[in-house]
PDB file with SEQRES, HELIX, SHEET and CRYST1 records, atoms N, CA, C and O in Angstrom:
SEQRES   1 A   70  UNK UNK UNK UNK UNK UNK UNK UNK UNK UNK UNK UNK UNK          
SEQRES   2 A   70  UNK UNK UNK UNK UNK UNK UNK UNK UNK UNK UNK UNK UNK          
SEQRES   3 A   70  UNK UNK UNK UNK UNK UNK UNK UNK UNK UNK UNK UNK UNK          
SEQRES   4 A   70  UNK UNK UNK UNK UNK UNK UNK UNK UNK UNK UNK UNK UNK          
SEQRES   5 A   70  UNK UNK UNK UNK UNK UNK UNK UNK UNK UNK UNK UNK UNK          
SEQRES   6 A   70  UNK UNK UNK UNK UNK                                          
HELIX    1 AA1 UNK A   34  UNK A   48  1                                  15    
SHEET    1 AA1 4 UNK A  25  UNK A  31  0                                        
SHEET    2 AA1 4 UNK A  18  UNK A  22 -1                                        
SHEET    3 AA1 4 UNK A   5  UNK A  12 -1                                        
SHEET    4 AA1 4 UNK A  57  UNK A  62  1                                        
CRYST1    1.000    1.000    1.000  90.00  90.00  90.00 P 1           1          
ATOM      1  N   UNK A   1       0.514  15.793 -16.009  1.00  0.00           N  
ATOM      2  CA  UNK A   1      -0.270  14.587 -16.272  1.00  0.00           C  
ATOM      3  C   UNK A   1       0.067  13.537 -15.223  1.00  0.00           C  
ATOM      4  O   UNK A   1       1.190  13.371 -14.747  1.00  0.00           O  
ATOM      5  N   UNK A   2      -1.220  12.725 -14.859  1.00  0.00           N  
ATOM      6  CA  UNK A   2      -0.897  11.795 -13.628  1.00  0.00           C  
ATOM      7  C   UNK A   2      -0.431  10.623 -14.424  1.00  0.00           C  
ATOM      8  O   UNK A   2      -0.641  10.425 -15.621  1.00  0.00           O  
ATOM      9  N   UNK A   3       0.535   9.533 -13.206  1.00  0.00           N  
ATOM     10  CA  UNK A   3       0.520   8.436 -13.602  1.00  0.00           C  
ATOM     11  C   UNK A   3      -0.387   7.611 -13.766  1.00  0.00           C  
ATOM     12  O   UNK A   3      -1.317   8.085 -13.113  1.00  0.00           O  
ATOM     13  N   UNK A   4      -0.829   6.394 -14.353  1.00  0.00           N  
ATOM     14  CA  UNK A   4      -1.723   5.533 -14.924  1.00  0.00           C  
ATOM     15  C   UNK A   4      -2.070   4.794 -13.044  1.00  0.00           C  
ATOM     16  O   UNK A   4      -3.151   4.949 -12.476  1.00  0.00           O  
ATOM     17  N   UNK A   5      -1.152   4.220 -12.572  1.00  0.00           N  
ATOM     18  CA  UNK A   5      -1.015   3.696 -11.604  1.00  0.00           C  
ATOM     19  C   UNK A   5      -0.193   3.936 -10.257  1.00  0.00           C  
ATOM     20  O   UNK A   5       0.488   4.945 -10.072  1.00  0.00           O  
ATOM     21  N   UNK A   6      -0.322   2.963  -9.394  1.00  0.00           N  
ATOM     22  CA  UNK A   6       0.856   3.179  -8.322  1.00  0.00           C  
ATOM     23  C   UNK A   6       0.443   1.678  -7.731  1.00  0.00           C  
ATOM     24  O   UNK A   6      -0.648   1.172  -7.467  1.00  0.00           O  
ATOM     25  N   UNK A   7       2.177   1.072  -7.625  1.00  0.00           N  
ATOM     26  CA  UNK A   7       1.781  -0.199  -6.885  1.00  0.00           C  
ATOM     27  C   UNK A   7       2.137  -0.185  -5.263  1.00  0.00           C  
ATOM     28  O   UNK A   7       3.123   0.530  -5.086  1.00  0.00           O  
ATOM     29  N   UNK A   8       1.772  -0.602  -4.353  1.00  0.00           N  
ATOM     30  CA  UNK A   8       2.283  -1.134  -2.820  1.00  0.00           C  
ATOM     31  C   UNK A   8       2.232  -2.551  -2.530  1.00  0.00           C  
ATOM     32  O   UNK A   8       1.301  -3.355  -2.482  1.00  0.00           O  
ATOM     33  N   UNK A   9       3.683  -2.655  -2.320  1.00  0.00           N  
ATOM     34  CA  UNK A   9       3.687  -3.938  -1.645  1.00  0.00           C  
ATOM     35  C   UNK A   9       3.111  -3.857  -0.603  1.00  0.00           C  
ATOM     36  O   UNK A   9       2.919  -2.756  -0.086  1.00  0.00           O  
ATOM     37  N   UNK A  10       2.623  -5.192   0.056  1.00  0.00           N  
ATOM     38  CA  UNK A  10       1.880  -5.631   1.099  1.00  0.00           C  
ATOM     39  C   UNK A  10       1.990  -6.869   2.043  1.00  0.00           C  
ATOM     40  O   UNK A  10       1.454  -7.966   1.884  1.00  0.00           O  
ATOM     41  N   UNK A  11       2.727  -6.496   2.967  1.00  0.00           N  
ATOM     42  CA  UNK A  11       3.149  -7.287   3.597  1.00  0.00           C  
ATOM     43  C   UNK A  11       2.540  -7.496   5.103  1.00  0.00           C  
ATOM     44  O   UNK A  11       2.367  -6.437   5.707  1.00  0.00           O  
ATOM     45  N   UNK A  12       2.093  -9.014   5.992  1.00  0.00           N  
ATOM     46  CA  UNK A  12       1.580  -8.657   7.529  1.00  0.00           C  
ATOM     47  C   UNK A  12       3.086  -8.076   8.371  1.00  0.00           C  
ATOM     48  O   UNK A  12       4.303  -8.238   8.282  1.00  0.00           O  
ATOM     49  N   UNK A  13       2.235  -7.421   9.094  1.00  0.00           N  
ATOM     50  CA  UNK A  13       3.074  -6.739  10.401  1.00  0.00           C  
ATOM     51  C   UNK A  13       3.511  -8.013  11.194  1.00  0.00           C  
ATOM     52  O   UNK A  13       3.011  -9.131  11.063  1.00  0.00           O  
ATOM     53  N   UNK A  14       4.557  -7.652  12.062  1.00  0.00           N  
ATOM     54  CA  UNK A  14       5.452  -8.730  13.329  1.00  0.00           C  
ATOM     55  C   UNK A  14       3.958  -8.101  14.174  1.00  0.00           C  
ATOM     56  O   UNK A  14       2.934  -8.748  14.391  1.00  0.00           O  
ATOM     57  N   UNK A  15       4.145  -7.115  14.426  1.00  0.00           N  
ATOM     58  CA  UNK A  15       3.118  -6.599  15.386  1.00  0.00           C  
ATOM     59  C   UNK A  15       1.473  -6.903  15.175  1.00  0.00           C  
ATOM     60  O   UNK A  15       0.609  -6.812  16.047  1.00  0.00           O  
ATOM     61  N   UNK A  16       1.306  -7.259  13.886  1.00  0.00           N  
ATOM     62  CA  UNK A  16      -0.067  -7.438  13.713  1.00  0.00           C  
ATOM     63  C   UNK A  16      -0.826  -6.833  12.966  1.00  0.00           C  
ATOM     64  O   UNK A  16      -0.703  -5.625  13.167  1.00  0.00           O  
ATOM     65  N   UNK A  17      -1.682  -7.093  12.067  1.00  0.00           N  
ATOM     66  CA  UNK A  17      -2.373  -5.807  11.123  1.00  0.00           C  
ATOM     67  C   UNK A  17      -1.395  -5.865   9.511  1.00  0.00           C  
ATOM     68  O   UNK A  17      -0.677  -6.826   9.235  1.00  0.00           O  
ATOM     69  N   UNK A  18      -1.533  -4.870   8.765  1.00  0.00           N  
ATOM     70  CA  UNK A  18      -0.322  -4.924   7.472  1.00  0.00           C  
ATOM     71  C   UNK A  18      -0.106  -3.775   7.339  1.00  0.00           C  
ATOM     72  O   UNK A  18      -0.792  -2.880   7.834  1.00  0.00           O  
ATOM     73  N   UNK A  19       1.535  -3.523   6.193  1.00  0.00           N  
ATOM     74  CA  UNK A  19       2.244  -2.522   5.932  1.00  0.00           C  
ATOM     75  C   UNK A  19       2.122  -2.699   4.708  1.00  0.00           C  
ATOM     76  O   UNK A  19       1.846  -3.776   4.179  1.00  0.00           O  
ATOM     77  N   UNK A  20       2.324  -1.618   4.133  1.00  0.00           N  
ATOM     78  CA  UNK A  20       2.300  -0.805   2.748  1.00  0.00           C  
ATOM     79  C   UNK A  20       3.130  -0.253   2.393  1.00  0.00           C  
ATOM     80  O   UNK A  20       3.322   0.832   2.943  1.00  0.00           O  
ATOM     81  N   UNK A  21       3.754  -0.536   1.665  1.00  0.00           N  
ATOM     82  CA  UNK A  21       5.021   0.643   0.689  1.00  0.00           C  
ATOM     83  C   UNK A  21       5.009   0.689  -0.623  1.00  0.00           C  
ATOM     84  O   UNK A  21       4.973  -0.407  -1.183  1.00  0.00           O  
ATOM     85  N   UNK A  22       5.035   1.928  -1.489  1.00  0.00           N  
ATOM     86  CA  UNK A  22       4.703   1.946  -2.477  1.00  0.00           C  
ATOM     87  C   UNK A  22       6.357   2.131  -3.424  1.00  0.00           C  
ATOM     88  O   UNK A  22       7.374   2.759  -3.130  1.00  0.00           O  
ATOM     89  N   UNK A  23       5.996   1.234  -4.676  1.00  0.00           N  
ATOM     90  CA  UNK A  23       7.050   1.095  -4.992  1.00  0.00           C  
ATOM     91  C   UNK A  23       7.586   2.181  -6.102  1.00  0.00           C  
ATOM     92  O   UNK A  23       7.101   2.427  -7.206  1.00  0.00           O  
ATOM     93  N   UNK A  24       8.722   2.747  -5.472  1.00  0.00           N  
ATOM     94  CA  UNK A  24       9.208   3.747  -6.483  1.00  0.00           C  
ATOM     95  C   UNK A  24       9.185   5.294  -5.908  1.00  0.00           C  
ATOM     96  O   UNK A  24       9.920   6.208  -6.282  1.00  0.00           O  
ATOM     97  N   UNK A  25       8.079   5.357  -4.831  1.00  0.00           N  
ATOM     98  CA  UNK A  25       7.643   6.610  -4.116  1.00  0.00           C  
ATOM     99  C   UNK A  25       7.726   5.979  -2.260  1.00  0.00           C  
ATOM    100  O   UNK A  25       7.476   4.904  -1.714  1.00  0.00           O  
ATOM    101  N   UNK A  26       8.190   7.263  -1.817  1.00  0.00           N  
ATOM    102  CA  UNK A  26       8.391   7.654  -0.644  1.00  0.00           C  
ATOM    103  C   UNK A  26       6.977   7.435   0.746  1.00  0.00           C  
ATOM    104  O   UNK A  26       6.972   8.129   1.763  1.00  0.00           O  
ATOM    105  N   UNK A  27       5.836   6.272   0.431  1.00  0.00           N  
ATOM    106  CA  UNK A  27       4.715   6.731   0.593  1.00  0.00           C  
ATOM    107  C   UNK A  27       4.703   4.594   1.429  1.00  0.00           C  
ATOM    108  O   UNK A  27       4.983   3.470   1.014  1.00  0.00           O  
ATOM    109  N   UNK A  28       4.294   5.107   2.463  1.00  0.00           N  
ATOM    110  CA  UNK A  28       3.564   3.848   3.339  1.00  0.00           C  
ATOM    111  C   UNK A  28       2.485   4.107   4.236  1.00  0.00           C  
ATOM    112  O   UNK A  28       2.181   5.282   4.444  1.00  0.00           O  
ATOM    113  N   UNK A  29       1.857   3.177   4.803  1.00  0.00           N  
ATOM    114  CA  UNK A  29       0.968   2.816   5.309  1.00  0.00           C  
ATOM    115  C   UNK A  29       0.913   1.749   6.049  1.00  0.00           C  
ATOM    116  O   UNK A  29       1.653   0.775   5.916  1.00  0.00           O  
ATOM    117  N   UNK A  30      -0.464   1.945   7.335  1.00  0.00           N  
ATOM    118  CA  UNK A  30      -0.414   0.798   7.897  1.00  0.00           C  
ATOM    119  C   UNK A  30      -2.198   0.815   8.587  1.00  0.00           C  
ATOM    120  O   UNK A  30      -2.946   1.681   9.039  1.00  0.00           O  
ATOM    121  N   UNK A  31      -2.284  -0.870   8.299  1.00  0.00           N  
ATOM    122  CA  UNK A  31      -3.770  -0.604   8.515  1.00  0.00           C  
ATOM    123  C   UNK A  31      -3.645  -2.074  10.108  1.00  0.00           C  
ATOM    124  O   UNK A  31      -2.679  -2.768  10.422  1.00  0.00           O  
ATOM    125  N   UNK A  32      -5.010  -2.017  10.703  1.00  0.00           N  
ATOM    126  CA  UNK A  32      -5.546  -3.318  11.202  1.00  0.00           C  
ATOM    127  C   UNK A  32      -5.513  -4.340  10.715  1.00  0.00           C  
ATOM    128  O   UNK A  32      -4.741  -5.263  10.975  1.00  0.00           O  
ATOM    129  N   UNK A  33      -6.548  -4.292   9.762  1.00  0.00           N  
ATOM    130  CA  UNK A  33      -7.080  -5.004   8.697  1.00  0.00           C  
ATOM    131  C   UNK A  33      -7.392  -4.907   7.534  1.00  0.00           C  
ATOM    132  O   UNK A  33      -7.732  -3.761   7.241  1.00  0.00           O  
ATOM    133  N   UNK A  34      -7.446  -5.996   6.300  1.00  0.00           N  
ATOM    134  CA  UNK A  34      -7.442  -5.543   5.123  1.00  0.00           C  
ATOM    135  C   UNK A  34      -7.851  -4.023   4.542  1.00  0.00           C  
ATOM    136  O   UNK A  34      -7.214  -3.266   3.809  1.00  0.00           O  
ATOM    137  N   UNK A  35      -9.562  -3.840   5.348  1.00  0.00           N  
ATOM    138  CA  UNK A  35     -10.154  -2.640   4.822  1.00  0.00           C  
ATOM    139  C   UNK A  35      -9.484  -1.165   4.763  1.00  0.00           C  
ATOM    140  O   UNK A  35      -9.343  -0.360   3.843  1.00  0.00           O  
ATOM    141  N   UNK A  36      -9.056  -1.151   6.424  1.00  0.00           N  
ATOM    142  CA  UNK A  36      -8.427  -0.284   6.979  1.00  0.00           C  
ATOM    143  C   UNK A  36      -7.137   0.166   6.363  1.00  0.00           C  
ATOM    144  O   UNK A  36      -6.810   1.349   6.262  1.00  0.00           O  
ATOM    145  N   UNK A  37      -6.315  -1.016   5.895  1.00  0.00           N  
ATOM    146  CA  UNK A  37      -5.454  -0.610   5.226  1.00  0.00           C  
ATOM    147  C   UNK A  37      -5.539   0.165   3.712  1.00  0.00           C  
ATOM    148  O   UNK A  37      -4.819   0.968   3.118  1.00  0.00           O  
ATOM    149  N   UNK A  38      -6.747  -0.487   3.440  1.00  0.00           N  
ATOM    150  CA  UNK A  38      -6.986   0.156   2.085  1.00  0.00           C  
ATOM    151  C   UNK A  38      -7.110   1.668   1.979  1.00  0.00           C  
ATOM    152  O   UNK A  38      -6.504   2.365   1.165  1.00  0.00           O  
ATOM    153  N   UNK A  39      -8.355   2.278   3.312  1.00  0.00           N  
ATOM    154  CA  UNK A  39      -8.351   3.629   3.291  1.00  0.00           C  
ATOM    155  C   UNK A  39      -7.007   3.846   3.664  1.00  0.00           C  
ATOM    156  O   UNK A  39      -6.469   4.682   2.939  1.00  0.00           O  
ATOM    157  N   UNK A  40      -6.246   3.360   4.587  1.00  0.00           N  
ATOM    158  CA  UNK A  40      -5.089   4.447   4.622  1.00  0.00           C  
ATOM    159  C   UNK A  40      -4.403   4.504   3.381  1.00  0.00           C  
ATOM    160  O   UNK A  40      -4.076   5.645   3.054  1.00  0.00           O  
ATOM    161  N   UNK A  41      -4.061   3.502   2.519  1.00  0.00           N  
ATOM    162  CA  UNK A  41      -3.517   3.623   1.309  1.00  0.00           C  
ATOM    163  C   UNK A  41      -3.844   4.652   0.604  1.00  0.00           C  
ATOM    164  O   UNK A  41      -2.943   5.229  -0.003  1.00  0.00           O  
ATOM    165  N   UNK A  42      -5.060   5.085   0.518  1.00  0.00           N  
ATOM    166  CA  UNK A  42      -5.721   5.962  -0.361  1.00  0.00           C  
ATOM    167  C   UNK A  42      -5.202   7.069   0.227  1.00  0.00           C  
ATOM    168  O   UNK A  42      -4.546   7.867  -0.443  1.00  0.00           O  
ATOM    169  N   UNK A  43      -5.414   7.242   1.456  1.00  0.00           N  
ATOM    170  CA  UNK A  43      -4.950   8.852   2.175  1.00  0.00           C  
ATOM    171  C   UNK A  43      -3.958   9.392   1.749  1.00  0.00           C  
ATOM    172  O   UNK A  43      -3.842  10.530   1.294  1.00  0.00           O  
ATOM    173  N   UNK A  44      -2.845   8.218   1.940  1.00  0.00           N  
ATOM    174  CA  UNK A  44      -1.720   8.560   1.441  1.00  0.00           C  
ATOM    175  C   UNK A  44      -1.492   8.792   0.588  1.00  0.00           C  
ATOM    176  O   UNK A  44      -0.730   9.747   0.438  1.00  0.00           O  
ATOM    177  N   UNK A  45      -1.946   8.147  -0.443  1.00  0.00           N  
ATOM    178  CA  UNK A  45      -1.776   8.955  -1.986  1.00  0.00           C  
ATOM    179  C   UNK A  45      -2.398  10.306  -2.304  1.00  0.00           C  
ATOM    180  O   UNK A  45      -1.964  10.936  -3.269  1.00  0.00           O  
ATOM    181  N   UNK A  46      -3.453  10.826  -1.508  1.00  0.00           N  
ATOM    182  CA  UNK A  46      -4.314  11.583  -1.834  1.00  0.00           C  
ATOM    183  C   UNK A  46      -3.184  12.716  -1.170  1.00  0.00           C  
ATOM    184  O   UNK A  46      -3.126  13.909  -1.469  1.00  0.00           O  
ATOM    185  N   UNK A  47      -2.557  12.195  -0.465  1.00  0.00           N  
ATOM    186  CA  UNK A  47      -1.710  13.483   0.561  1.00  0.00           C  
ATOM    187  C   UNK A  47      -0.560  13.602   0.088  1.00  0.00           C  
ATOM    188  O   UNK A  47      -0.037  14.663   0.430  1.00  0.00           O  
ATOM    189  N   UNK A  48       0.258  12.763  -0.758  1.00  0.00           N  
ATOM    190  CA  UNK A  48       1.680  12.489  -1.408  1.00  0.00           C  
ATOM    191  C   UNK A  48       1.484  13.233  -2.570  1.00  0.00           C  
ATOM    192  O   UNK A  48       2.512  13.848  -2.851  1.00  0.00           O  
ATOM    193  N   UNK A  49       0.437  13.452  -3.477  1.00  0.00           N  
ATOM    194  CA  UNK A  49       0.440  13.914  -4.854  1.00  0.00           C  
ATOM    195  C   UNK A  49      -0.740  15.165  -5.082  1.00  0.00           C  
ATOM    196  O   UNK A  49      -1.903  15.082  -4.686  1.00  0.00           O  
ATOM    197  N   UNK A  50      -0.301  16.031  -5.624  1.00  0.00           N  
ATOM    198  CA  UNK A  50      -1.468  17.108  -6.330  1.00  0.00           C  
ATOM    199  C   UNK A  50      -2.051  16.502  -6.863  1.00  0.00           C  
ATOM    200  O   UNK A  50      -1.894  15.505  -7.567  1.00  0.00           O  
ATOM    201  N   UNK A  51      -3.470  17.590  -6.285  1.00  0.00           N  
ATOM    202  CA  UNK A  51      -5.084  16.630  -6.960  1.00  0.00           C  
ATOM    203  C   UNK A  51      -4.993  16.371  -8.457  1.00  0.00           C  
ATOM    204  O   UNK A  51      -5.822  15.587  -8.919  1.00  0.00           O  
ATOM    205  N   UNK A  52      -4.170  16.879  -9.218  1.00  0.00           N  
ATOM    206  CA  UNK A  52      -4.168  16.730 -10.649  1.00  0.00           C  
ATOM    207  C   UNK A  52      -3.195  15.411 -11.118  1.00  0.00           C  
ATOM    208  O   UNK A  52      -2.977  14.924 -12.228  1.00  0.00           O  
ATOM    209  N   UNK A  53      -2.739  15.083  -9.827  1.00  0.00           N  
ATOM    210  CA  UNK A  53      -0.976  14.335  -9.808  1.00  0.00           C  
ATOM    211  C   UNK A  53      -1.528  12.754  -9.718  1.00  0.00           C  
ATOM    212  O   UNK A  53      -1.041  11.873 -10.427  1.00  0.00           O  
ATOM    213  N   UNK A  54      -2.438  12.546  -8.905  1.00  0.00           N  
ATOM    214  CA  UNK A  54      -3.322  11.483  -7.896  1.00  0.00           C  
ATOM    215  C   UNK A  54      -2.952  10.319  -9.262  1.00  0.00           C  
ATOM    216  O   UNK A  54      -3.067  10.905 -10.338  1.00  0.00           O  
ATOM    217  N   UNK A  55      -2.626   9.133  -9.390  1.00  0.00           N  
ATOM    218  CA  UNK A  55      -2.714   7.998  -9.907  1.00  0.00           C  
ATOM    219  C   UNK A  55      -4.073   7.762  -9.699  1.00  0.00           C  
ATOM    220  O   UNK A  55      -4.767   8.236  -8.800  1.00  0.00           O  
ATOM    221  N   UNK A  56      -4.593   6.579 -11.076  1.00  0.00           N  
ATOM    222  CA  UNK A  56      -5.443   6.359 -11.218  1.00  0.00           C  
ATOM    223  C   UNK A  56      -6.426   5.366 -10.489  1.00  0.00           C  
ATOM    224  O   UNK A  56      -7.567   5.392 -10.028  1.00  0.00           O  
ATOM    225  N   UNK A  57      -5.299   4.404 -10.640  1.00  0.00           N  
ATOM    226  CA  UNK A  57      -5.189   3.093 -10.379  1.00  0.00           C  
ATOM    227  C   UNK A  57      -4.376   2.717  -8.917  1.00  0.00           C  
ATOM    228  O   UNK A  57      -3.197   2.659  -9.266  1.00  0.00           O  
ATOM    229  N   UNK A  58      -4.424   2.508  -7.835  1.00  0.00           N  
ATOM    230  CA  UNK A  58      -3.823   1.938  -6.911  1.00  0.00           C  
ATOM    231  C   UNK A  58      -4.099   0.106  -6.918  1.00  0.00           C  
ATOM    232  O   UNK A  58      -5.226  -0.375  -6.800  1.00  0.00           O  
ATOM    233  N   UNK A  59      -2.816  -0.738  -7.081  1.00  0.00           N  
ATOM    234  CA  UNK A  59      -2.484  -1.839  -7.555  1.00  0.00           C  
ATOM    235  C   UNK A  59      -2.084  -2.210  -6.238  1.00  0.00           C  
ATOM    236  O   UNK A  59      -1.305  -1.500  -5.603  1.00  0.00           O  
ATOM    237  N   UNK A  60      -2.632  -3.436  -5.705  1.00  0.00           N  
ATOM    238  CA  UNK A  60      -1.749  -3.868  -4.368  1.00  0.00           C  
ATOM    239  C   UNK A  60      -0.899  -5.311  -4.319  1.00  0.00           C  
ATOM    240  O   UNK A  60      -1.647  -6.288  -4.268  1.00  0.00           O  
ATOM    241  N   UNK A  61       0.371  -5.581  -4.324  1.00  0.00           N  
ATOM    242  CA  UNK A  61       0.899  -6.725  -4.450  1.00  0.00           C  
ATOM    243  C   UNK A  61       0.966  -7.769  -3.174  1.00  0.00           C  
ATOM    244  O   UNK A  61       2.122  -7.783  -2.750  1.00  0.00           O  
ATOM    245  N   UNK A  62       0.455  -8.288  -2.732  1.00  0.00           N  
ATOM    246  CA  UNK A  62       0.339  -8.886  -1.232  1.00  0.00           C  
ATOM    247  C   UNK A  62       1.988 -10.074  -1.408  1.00  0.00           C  
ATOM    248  O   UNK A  62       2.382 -10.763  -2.349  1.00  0.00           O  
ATOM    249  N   UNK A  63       2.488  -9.853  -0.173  1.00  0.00           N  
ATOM    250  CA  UNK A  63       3.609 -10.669  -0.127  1.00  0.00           C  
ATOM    251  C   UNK A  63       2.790 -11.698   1.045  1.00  0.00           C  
ATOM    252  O   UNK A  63       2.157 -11.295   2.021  1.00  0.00           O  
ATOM    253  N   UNK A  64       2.975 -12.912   0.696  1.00  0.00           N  
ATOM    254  CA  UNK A  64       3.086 -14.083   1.872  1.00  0.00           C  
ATOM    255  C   UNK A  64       3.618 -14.691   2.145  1.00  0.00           C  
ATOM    256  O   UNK A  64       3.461 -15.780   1.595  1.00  0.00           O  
ATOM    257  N   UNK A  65       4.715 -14.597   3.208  1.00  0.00           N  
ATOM    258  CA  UNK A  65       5.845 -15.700   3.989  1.00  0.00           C  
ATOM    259  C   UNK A  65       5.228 -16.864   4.936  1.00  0.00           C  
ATOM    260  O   UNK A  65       4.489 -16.672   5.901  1.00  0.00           O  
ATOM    261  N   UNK A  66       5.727 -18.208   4.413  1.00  0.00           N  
ATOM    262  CA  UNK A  66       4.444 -19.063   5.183  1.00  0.00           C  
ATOM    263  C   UNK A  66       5.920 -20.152   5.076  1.00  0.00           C  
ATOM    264  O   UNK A  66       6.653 -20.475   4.141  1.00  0.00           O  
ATOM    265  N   UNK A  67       5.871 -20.589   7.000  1.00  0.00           N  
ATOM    266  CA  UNK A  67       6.991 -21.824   7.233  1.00  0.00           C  
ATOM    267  C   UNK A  67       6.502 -22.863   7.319  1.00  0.00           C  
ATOM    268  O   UNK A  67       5.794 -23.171   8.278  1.00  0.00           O  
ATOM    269  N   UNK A  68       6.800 -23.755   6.204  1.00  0.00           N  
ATOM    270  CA  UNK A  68       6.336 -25.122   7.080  1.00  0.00           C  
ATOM    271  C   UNK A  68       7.056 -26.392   7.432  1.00  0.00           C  
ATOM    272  O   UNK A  68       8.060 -26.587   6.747  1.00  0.00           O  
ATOM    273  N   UNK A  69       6.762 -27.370   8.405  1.00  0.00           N  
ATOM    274  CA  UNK A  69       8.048 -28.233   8.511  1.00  0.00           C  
ATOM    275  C   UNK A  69       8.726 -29.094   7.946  1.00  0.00           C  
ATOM    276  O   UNK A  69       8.159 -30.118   7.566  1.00  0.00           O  
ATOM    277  N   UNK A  70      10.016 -28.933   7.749  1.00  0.00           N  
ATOM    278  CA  UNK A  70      10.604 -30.015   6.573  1.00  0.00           C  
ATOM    279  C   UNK A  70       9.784 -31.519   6.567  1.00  0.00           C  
ATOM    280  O   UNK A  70      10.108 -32.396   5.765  1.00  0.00           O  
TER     281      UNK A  70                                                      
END                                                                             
């Protein structure tokens, strides 16, 4: 039986574009841009788990680090 869900944090790249790591499982990603990242997210799950295994739900938590001056 599959899990209900799977979450990835989401964080921007130093380099540009965003990273993906999913929490609890061995499974990241990295896109351009929002969209892009999304299909790769999916790939990866689709490639990490048996077709019977696949979560239902992919949940994305976006992290944002933002400096501003004292």
């Amino acid at each position: 039986m599959s899990e209900k869900e799977i979450i990835f944090v989401i964080e921007e790249s130093i380099d540009g574009g965003y990273e993906a790591k999913a929490l609890g499982y061995s499974i990241f990603a990295q896109g351009d841009d929002i969209e892009d990242l999304k299909l790769q997210i999916r790939d990866a799950v689709k490639c990490h788990f048996e077709p019977t295994e696949v979560p239902k739900v992919i949940r994305l938590h976006w992290i944002r680090e933002e400096v501003i001056p004292a």
